[in-house]
Residue frames as qw, qx, qy, qz and C-alpha x, y, z in Angstrom:
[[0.329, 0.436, 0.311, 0.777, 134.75, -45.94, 71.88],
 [0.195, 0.572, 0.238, -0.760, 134.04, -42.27, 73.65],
 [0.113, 0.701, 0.700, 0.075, 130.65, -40.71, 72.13],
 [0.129, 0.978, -0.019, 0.162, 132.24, -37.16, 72.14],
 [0.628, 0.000, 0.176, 0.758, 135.77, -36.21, 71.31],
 [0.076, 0.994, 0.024, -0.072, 136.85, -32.11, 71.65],
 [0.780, -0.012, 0.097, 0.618, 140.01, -31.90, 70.13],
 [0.423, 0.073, 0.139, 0.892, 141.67, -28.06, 70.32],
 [0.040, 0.775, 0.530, 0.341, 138.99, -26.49, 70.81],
 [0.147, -0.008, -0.224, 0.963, 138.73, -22.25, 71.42],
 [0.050, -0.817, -0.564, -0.108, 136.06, -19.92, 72.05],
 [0.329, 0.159, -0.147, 0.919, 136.02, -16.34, 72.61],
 [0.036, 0.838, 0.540, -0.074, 133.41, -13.51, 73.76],
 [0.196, 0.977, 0.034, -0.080, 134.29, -10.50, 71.72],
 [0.435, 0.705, -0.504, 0.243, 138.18, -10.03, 71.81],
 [0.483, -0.606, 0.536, -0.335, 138.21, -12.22, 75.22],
 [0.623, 0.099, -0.776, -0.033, 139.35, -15.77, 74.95],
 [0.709, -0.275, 0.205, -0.616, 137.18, -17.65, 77.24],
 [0.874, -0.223, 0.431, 0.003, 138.23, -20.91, 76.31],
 [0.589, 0.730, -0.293, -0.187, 141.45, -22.69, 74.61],
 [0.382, 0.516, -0.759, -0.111, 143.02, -25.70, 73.79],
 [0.756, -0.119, 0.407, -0.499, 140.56, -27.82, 75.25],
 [0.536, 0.192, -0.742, -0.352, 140.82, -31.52, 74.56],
 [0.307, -0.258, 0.817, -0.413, 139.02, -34.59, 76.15],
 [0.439, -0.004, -0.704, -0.558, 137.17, -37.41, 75.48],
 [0.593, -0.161, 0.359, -0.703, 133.93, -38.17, 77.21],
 [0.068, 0.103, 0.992, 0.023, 133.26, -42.52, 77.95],
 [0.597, -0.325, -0.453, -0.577, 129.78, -43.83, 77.60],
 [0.692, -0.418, -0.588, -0.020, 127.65, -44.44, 80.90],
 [0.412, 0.066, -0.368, 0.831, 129.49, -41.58, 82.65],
 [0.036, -0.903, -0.369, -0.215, 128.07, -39.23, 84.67],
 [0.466, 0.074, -0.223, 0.853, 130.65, -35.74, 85.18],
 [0.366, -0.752, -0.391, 0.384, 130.84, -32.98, 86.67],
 [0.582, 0.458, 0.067, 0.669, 132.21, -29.70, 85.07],
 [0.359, -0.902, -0.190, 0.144, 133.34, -27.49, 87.76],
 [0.599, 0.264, -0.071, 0.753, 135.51, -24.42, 87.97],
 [0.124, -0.378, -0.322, 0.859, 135.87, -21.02, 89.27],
 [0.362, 0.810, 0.378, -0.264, 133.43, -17.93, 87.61],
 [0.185, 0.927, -0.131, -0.298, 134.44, -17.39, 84.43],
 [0.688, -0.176, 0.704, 0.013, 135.89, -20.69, 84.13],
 [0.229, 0.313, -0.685, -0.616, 134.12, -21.17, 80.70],
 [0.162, -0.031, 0.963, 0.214, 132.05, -23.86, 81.42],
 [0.613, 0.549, 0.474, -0.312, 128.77, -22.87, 80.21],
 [0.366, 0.658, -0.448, -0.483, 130.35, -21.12, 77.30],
 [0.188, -0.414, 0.841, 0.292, 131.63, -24.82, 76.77],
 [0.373, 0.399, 0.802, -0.241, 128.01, -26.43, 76.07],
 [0.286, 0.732, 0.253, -0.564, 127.61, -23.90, 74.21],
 [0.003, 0.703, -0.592, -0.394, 130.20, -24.44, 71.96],
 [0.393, -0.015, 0.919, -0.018, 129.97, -28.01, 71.89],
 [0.409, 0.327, 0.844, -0.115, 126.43, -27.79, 70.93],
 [0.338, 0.340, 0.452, 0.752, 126.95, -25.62, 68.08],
 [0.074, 0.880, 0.458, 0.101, 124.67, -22.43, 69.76],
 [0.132, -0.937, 0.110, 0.303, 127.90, -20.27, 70.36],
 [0.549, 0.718, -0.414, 0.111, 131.15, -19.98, 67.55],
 [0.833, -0.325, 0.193, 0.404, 133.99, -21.72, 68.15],
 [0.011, 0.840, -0.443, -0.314, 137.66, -19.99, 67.21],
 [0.280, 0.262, -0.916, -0.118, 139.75, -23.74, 66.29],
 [0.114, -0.279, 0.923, -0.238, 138.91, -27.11, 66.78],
 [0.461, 0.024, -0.764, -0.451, 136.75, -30.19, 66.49],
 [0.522, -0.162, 0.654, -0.524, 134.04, -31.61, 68.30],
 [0.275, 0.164, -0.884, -0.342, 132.52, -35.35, 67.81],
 [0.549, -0.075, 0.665, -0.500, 129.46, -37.40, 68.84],
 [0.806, -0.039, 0.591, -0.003, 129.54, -40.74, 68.52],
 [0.704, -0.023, 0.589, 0.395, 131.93, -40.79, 66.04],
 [0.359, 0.546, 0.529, 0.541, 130.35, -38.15, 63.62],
 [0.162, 0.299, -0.177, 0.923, 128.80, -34.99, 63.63],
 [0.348, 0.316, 0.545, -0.694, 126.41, -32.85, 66.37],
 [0.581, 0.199, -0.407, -0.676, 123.87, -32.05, 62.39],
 [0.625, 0.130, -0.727, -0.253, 123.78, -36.33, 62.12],
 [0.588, -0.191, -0.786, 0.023, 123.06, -36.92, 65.50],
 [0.210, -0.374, -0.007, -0.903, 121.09, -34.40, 67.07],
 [0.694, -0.278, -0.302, -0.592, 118.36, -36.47, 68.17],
 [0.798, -0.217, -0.530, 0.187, 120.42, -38.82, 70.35],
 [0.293, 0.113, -0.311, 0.897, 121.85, -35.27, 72.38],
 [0.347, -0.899, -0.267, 0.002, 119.55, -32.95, 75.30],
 [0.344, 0.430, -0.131, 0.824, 120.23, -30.05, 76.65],
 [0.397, -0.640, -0.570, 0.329, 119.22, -28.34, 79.60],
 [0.508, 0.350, -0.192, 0.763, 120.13, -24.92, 79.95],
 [0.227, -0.074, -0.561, 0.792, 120.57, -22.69, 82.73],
 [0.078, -0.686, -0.609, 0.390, 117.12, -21.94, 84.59],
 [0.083, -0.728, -0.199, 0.651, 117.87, -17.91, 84.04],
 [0.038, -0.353, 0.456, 0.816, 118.28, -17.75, 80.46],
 [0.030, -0.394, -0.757, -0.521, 114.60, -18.81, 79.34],
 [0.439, -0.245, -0.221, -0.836, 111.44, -16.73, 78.72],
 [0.078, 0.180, 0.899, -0.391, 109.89, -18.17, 81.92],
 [0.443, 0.377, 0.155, -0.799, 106.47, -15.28, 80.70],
 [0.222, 0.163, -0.753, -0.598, 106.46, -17.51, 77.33],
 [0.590, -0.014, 0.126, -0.797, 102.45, -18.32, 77.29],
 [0.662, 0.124, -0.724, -0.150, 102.67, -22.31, 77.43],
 [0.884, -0.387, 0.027, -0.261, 102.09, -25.24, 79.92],
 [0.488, -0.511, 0.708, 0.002, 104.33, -27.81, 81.39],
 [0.782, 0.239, 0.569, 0.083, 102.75, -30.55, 79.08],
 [0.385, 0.917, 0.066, -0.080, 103.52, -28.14, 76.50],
 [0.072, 0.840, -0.535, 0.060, 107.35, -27.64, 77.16],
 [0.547, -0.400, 0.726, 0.120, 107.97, -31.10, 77.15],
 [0.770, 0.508, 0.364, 0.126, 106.46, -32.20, 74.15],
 [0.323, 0.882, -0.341, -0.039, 108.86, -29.53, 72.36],
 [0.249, -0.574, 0.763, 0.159, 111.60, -32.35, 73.21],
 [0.622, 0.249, 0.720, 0.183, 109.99, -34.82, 70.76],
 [0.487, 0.810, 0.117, -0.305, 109.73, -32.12, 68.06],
 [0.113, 0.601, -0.720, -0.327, 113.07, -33.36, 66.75],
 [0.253, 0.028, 0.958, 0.131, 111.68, -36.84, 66.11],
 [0.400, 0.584, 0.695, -0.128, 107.87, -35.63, 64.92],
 [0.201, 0.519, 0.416, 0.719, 108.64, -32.46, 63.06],
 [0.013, -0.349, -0.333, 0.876, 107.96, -29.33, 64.20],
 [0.425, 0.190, -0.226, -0.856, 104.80, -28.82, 61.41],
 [0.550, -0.331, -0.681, -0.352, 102.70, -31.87, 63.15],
 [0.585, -0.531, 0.045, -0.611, 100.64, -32.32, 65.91],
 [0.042, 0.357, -0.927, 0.110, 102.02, -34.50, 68.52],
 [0.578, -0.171, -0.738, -0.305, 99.96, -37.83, 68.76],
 [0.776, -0.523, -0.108, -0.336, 97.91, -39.33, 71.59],
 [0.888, -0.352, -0.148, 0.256, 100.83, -41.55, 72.52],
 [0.413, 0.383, -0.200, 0.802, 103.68, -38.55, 72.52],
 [0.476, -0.577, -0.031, -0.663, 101.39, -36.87, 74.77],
 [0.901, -0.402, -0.136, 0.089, 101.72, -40.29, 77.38],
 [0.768, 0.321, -0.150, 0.533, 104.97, -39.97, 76.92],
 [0.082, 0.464, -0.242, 0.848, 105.50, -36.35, 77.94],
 [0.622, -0.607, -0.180, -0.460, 103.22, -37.12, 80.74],
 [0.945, -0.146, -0.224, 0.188, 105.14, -40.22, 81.94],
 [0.607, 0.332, -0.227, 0.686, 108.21, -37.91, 81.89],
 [0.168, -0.500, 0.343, -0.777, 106.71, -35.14, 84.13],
 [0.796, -0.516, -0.143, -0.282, 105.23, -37.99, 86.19],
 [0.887, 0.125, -0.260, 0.361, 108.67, -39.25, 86.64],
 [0.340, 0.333, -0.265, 0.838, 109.70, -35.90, 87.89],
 [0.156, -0.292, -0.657, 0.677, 107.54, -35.62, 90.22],
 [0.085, 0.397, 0.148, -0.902, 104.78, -33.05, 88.32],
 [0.075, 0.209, 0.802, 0.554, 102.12, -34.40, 86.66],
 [0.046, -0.725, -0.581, 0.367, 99.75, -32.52, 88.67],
 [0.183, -0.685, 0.154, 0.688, 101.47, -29.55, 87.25],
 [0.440, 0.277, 0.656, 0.546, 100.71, -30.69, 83.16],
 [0.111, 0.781, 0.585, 0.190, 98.36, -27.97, 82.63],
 [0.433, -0.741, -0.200, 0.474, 100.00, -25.51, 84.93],
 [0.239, 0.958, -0.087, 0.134, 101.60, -22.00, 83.21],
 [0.780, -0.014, -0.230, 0.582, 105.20, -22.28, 83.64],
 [0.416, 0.454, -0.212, 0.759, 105.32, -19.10, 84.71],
 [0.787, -0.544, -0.093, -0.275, 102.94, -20.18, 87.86],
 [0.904, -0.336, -0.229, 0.130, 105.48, -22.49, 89.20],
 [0.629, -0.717, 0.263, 0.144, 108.22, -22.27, 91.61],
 [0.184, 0.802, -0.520, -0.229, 111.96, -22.34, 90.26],
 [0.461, -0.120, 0.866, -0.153, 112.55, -25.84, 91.66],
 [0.662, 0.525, 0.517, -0.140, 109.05, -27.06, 89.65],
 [0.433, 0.810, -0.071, -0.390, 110.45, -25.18, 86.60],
 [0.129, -0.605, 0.785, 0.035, 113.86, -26.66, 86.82],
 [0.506, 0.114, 0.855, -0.016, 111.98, -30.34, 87.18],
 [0.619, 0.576, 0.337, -0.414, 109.83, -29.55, 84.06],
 [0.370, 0.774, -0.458, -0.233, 113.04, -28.92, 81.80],
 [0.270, -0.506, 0.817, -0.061, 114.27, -32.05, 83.04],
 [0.760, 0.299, 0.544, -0.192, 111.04, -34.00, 81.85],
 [0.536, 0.782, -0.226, -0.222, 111.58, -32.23, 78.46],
 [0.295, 0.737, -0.588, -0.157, 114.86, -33.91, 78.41],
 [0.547, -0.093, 0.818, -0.155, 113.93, -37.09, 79.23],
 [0.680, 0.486, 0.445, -0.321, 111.19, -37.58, 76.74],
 [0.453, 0.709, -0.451, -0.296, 113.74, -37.06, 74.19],
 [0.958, -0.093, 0.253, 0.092, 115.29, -40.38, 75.41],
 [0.305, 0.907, -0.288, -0.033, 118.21, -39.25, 74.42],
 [0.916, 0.083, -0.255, 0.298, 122.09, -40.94, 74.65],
 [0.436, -0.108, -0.138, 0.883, 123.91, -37.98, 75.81],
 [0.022, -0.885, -0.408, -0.225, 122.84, -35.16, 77.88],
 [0.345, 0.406, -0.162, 0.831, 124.10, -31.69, 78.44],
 [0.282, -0.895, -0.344, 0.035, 122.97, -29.43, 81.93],
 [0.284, 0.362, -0.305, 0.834, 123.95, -26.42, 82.89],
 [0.002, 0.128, -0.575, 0.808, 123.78, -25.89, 86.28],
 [0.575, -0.400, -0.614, -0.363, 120.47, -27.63, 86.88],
 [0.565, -0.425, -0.583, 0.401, 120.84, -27.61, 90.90],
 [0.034, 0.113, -0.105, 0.987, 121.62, -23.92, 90.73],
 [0.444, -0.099, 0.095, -0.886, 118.22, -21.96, 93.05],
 [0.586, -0.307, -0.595, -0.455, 116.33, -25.33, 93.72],
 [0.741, -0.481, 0.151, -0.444, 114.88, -26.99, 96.83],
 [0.106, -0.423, 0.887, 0.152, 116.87, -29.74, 98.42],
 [0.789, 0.247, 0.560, -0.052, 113.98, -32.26, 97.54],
 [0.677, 0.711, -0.159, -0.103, 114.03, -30.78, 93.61],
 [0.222, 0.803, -0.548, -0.071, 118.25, -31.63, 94.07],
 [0.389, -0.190, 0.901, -0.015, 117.89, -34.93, 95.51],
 [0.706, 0.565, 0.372, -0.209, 115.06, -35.73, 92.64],
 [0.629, 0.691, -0.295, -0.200, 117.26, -34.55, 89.74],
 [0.182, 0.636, -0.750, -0.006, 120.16, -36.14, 90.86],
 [0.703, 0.085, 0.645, -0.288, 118.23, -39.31, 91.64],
 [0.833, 0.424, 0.298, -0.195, 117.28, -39.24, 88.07],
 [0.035, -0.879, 0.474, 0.032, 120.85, -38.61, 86.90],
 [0.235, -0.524, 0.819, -0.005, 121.87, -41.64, 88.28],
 [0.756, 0.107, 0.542, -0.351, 119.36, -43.32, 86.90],
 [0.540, 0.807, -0.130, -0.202, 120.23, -42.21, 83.45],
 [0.160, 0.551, -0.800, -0.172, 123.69, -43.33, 83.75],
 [0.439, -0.129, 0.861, -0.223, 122.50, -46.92, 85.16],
 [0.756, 0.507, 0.403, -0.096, 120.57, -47.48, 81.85],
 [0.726, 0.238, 0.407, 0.501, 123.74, -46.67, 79.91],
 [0.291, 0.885, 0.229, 0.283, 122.97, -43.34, 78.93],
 [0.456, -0.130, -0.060, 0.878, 126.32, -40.48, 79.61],
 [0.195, -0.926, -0.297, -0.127, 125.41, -36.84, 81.38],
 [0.518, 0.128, -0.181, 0.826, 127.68, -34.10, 81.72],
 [0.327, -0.839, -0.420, 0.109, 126.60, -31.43, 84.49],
 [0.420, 0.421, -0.297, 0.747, 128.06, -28.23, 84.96],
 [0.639, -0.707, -0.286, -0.103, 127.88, -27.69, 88.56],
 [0.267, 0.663, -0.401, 0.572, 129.17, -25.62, 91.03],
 [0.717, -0.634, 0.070, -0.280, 129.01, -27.11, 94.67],
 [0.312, 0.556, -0.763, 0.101, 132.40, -28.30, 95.76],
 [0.389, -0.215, 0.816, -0.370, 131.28, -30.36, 98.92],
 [0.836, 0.173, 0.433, -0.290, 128.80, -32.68, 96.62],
 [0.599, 0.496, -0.501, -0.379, 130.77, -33.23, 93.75],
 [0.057, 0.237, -0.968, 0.059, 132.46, -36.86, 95.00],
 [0.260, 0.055, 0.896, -0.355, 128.93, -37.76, 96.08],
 [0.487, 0.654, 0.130, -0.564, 127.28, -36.92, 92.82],
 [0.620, 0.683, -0.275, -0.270, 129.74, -37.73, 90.18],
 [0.951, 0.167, 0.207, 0.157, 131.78, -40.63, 88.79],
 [0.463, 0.557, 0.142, 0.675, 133.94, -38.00, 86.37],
 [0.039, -0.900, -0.107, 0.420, 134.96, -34.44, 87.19],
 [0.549, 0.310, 0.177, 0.756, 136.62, -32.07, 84.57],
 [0.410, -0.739, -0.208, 0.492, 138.18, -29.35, 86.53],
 [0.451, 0.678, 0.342, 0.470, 137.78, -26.49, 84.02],
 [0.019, -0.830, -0.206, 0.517, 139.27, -23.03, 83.68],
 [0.020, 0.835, -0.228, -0.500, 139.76, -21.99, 80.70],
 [0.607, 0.320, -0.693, -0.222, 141.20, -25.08, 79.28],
 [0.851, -0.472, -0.227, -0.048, 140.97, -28.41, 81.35],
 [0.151, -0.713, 0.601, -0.328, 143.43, -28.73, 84.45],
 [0.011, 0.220, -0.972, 0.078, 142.35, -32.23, 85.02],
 [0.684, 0.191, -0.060, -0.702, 139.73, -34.55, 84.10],
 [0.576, 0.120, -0.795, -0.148, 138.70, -38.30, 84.59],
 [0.544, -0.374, -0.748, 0.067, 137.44, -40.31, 87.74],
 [0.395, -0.798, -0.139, -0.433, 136.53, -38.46, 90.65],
 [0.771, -0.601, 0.133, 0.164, 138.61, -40.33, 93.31],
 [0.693, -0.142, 0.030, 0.706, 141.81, -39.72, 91.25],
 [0.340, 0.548, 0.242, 0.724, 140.98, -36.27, 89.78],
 [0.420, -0.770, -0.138, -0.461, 139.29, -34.29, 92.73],
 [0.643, -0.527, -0.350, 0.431, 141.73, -33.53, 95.16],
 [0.278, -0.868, -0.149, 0.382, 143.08, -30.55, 96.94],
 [0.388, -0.244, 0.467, 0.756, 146.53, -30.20, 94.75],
 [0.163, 0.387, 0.785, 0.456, 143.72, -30.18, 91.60],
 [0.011, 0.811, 0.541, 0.223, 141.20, -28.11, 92.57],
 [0.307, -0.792, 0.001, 0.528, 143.49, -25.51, 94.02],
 [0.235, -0.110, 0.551, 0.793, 144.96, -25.32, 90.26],
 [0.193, 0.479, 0.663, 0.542, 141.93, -25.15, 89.11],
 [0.301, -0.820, -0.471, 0.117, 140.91, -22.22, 91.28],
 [0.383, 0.760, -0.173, 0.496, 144.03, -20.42, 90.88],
 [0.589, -0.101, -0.631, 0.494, 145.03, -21.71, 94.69],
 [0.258, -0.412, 0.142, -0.862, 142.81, -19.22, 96.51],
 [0.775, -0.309, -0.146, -0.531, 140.35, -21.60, 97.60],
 [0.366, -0.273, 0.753, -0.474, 140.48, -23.33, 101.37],
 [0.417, 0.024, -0.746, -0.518, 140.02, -26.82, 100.92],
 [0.731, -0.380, -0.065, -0.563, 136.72, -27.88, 102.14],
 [0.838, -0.175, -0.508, 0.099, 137.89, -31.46, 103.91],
 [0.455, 0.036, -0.621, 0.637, 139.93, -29.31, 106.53],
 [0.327, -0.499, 0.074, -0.799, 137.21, -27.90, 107.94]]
């Protein structure tokens, strides 16, 4: 049974349509790729999906129901440049806030939620860094800190936008280390990511997005040149003949 089902879906920003007639259904244990040109849509899709921008038509599903009834089994990442990096808080601090959908936001997290969020930024590589101001650290370290946060939620299905986007190549071989780990315990991760020369060596899935999908399912049948030149609008020199 797919764990998220988008049937018709639109979107718009102001009087632009940005996205429309999207449909696809997303296996369990997958990890994709959502790549496209700028302007593509595909943050706008996450957004949509995850109820924080309107939708025009259409239906989204996870596992079987709705995003309200199963919130807690869904993460999110979002793009590096759209948070309040100045926001007066720690690292240990901005991960616990991913267990506040299981404790309540009006308790105190416990001694062992605390391990927890530790275990997660130890896992990324920054537990030295629990105490640290987030608006001390490097983009890379910031990038790994959101990533604990969305671990510790232990979630079933996670959303990123552009997580790889301004890091270091260790921070990109770490996240996508932990990526794969995530799928290898079962768990299904959709990435929007723009690097054409790593998608095959990153992802299982691609959904080659502009606007609405152009094509979208395994990687070795969906990612070739005929494909990604539709999805680019055939400007773009494909990278294997160099």
């Amino acid at each position: 049974m797919s764990i998220l089902k988008v049937e018709n879906l639109s979107a718009s920003y102001r009087k632009n349509k940005v996205l429309y007639d999207v449909n696809f259904e997303i296996q369990p244990g997958t990890l994709t790729g959502i790549v496209g040109p700028n302007g593509a849509g595909k943050s706008t899709l996450l957004k949509v999906m995850l109820e924080l921008h309107p939708k025009l038509s259409g239906s989204v599903s996870f596992f079987g129901s709705t995003l309200s009834k199963e919130k807690t089994r869904v993460g999110y990442v979002p793009q590096r440049g759209t948070v309040d990096w100045d926001f007066p808080t720690n690292a240990l601090d901005v991960v616990l806030m991913g267990l506040y959908g299981k404790i309540g936001w009006f308790k105190l997290p416990s001694r062992q939620d605390k391990e927890r969020a530790l275990e997660s930024l130890s896992k990324m590589g920054m537990a030295d860094y629990a105490h640290r101001q987030i608006s001390q650290l490097s983009g890379g370290q910031q990038q790994r800190v959101f990533l604990a946060r969305a671990l510790v939620q232990d979630a079933d299905l996670y959303f990123m936008d552009e997580p790889l986007v301004g890091v270091d190549a260790a921070t990109e071989t770490a996240i996508m280390t932990t990526l794969k780990q995530l799928k290898k315990m079962g768990k299904t991760v959709m990435v929007v990511h723009h690097d054409l020369l790593t998608v095959e060596d990153y992802f299982d899935h691609v959904m080659l997005l502009n606007r609405t999908i152009i094509k979208h399912g395994k990687t070795d049948e969906v990612f070739t040149k005929e494909n990604v030149q539709l999805a680019y609008g055939g400007a773009l020199r494909w990278m294997k003949e160099a």
